[in-house]
PASEBA-1860 file (N, C-alpha, C; in nm, 3 decimals):
! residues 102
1> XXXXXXXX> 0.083/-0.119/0.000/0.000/0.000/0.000/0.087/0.125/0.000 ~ 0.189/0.123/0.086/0.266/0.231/0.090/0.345/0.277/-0.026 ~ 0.368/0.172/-0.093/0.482/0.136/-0.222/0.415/0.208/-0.324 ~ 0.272/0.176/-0.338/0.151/0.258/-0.447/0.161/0.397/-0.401 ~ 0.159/0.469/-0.228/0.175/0.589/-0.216/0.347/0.658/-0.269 ~ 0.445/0.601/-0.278/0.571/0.600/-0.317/0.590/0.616/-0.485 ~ 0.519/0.502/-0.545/0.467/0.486/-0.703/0.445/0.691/-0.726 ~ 0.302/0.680/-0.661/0.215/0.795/-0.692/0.265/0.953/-0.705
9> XXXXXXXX> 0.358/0.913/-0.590/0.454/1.087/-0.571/0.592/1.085/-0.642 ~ 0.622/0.966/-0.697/0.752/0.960/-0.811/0.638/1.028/-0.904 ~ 0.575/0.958/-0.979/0.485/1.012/-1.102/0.459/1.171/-1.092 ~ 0.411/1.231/-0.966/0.312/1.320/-0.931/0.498/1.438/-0.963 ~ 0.624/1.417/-0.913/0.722/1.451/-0.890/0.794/1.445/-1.067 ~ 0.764/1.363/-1.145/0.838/1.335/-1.288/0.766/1.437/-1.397 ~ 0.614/1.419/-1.345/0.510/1.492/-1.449/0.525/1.668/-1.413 ~ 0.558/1.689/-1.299/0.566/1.832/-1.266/0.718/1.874/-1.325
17> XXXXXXXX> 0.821/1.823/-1.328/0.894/1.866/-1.383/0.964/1.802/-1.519 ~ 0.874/1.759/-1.616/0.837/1.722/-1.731/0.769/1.870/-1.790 ~ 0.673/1.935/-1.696/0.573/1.999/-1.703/0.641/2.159/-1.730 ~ 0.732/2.158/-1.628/0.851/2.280/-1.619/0.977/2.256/-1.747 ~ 0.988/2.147/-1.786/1.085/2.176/-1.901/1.052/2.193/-1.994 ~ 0.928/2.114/-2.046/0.829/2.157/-2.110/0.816/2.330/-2.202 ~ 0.759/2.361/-2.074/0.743/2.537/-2.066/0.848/2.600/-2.101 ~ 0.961/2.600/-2.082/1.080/2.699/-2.056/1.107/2.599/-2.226
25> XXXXXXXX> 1.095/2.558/-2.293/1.137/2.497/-2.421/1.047/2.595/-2.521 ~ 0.931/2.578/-2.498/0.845/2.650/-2.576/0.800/2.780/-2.588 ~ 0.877/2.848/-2.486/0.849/2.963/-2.509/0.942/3.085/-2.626 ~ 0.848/3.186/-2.686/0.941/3.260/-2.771/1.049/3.334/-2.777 ~ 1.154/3.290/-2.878/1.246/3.434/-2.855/1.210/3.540/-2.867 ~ 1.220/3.633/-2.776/1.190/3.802/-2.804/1.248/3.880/-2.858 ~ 1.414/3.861/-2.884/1.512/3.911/-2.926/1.493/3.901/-3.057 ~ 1.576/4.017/-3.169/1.556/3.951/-3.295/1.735/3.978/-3.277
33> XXXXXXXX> 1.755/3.883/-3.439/1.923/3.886/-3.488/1.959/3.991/-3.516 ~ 1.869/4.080/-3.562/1.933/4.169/-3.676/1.843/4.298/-3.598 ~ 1.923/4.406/-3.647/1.824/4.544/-3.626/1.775/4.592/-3.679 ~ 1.607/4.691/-3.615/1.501/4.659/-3.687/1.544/4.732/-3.851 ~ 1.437/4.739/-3.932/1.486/4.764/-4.104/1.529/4.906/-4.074 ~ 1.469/5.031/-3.970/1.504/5.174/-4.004/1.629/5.182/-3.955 ~ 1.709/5.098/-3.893/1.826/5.185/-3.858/1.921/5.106/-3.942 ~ 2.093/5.161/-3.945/2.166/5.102/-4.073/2.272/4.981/-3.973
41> XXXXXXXX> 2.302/4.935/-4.037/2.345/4.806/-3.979/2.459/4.864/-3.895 ~ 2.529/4.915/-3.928/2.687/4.908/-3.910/2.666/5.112/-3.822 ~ 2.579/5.133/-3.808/2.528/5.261/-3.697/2.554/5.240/-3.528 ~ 2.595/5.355/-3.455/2.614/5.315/-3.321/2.452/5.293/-3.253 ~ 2.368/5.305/-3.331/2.242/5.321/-3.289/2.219/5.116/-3.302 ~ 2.232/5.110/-3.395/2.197/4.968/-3.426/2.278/4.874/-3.303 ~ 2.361/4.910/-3.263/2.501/4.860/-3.173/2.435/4.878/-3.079 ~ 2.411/5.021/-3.014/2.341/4.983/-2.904/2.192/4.928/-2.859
49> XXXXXXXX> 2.107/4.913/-2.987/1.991/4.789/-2.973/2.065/4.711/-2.937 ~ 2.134/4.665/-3.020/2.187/4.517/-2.990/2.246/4.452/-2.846 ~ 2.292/4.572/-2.825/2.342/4.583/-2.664/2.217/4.538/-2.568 ~ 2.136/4.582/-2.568/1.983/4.597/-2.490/1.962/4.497/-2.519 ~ 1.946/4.387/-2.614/1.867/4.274/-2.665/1.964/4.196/-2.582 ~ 2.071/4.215/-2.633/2.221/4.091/-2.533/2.142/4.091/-2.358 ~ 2.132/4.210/-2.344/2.111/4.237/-2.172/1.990/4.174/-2.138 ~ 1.844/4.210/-2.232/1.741/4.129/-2.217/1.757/3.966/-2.168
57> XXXXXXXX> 1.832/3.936/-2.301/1.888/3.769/-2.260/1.945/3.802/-2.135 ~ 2.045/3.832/-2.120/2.132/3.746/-1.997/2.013/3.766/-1.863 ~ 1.932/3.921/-1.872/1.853/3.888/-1.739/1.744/3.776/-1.769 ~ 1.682/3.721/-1.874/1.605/3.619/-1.857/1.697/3.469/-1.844 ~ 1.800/3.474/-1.892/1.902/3.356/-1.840/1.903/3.370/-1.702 ~ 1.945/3.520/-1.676/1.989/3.438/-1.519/1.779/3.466/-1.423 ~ 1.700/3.496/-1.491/1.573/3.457/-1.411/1.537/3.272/-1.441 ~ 1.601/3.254/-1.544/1.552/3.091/-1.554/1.630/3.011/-1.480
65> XXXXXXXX> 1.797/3.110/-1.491/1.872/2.998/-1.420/1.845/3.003/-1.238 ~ 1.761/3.070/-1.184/1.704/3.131/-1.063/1.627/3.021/-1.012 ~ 1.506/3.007/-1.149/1.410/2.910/-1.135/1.440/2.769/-1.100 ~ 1.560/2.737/-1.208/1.556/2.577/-1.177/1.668/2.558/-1.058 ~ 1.749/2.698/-0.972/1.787/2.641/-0.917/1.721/2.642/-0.777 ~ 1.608/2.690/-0.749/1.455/2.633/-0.685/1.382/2.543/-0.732 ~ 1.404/2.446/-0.844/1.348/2.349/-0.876/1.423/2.248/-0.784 ~ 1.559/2.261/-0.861/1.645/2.129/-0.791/1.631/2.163/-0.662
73> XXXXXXXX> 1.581/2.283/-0.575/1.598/2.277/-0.384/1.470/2.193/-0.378 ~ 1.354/2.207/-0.486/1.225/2.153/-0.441/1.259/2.011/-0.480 ~ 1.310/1.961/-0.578/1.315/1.847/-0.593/1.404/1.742/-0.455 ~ 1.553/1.801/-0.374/1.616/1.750/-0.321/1.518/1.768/-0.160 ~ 1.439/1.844/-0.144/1.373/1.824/-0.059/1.233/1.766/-0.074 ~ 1.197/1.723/-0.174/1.099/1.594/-0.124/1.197/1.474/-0.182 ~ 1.311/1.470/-0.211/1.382/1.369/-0.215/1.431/1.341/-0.072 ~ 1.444/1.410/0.026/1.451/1.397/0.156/1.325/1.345/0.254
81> XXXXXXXX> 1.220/1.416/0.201/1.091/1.327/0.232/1.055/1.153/0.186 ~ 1.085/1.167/0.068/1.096/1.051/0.018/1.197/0.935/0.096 ~ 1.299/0.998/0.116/1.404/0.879/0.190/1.359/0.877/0.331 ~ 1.312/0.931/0.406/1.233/0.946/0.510/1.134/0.860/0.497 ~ 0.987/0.890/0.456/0.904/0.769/0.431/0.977/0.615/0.407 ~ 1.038/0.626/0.313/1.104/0.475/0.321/1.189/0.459/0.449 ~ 1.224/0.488/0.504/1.318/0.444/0.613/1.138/0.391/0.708 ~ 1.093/0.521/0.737/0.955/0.444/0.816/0.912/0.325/0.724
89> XXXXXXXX> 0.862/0.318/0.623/0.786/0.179/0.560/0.889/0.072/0.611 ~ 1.028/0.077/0.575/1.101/-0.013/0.627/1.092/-0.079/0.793 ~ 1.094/0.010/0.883/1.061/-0.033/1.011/0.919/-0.057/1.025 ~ 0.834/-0.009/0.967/0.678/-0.104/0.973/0.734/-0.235/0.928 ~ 0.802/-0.224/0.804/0.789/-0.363/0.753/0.853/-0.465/0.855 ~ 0.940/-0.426/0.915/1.033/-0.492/1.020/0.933/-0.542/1.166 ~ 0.888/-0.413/1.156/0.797/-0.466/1.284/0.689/-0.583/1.269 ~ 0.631/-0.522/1.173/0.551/-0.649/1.093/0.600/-0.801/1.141
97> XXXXXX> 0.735/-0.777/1.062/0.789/-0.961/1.016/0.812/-1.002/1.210 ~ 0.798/-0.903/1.298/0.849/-0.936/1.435/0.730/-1.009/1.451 ~ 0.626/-0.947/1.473/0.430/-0.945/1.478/0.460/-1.056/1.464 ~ 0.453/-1.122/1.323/0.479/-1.265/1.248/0.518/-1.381/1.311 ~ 0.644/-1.363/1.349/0.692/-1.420/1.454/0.687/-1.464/1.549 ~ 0.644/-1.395/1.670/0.589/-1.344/1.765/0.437/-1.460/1.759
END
């Protein structure tokens, strides 16, 4: 019975962050390559779009890289729950086989 509650929160734990990579895959670039058609390529104006677009990225890099590294704290702490529950199922189970015995 416990093993099915164990089953249930691996799944419930794989699909949520299936769910999160998911998302962060599909979403659009905002940035473009090139600058827009009115200004001239090789202009300090065009240079500094480009500058702004670079900066856009790196702050949404480092907001994603923010995110998952609160994913992995959420993940290593119900991985701590998880080894917890099993250590208890284990001593039920132990006590059990005593019961048995007994």
């Amino acid at each position: 019975m416990k093993k099915i509650g164990f089953t249930i929160l691996f799944l419930i734990i794989a699909l949520f962050s299936f769910g999160l990579l998911y998302s962060y895959n599909t979403r659009p670039v905002i940035a473009q390559i090139s600058c827009p058609p009115h200004m001239d390529p090789v202009s300090e104006a065009c240079h500094n779009y480009l500058q702004e677009e670079l900066n856009k990225i790196k702050a949404q890099q480092g907001t994603i890289q923010k995110k998952l590294k609160e994913e992995e704290y959420q993940r290593l702490d119900l991985q701590g729950k998880i080894n917890y529950i099993n250590s208890q199922i284990a001593q039920t189970e132990q006590e059990i086989k005593e019961l048995q015995i007994e």
